[in-house]
C-alpha positions as CSV (number, residue, x, y, z in Angstrom):
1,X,9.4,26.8,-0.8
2,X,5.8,25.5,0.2
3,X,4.7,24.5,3.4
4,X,6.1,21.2,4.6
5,X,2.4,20.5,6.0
6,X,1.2,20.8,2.1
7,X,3.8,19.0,1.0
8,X,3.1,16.0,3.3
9,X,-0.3,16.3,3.4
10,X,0.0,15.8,-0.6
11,X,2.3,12.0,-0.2
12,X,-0.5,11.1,2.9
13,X,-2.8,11.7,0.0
14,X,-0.8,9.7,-2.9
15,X,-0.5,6.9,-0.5
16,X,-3.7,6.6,0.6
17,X,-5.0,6.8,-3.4
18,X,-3.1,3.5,-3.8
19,X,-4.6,1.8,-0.7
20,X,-7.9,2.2,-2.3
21,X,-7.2,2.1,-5.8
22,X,-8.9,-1.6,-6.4
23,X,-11.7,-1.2,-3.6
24,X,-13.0,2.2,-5.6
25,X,-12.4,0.7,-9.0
26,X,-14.5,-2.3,-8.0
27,X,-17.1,-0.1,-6.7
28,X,-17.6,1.9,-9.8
29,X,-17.5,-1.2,-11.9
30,X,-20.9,-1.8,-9.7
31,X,-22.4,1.5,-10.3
32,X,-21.7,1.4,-13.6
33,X,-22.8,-1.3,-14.5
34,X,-26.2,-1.3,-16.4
35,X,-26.7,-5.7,-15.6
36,X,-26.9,-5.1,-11.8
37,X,-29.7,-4.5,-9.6
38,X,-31.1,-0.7,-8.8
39,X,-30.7,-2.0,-4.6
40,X,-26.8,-3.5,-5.3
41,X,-25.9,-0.2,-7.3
42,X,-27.5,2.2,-4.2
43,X,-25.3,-0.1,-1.7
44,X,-22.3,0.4,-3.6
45,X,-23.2,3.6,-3.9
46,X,-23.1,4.3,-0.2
47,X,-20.3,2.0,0.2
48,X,-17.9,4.7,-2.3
49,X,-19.2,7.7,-0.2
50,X,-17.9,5.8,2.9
51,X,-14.3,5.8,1.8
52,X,-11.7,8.7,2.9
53,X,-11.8,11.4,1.0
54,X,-8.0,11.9,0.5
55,X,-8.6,8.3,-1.5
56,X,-9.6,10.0,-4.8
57,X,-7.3,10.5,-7.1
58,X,-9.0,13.9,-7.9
59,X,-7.5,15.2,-4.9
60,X,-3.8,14.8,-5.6
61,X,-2.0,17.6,-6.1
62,X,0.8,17.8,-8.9
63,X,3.9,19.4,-7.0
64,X,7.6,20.6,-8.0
65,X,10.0,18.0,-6.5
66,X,12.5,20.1,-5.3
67,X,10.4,23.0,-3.9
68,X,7.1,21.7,-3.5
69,X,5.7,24.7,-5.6
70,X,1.8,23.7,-6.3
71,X,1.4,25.9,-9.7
72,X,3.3,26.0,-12.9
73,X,4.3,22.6,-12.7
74,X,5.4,20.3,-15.5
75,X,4.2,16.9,-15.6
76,X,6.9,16.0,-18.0
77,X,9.6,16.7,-15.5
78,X,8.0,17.1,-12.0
79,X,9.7,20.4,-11.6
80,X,7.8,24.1,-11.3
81,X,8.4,26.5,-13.5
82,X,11.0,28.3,-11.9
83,X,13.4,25.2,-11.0
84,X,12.9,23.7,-14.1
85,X,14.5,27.3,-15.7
86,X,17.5,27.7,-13.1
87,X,18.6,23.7,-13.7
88,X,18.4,24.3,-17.4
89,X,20.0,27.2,-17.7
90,X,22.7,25.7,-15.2
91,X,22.5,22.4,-18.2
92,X,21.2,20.0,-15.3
93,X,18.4,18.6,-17.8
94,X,19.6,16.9,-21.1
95,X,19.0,17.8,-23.7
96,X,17.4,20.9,-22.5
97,X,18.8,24.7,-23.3
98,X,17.4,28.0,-22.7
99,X,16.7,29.7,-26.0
100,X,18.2,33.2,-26.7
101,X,17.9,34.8,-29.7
């Protein structure tokens, strides 16, 4: 079980991604942009560095649902590795078995 700190830490993050979802998409679209001025591209520049941090999505951390394990996650199901064994081999999942041979 991972700390309940990381684990809400992690949805403070999530939430605050979609807060700023537009204002950092419109701010990119700036920079980006070839058409605009050097001086409106520096400002918006500034303007991205100004935002929280824990707004980027590239600080999200993918996390097992049940256990809030940070590794060996699948995206697929939102489980770690070890949950997503024990509910398939308890035939939780559909459509899922664990293979024997």
């Amino acid at each position: 079980m991972a700390k309940a700190s990381s684990v809400e830490r992690n949805k403070k993050r999530a939430k605050m991604i979609g807060e700023f979802a537009s204002r950092r998409a419109r701010l990119k679209a700036i920079i980006k942009d070839q058409s605009t001025s050097p001086e409106d591209r520096i400002v918006a520049v500034f303007k991205l560095a100004e935002l929280p941090r824990n707004s980027s999505k590239i600080r999200y951390r993918n996390r097992c649902e049940v256990t809030g394990r940070p590794r060996g996650v699948y995206r697929k199901f939102q489980l770690g590795r070890v949950m997503l064994r024990d509910l398939a081999s308890r035939g939780q999942i559909p459509g899922m078995v664990k293979s024997s041979w």
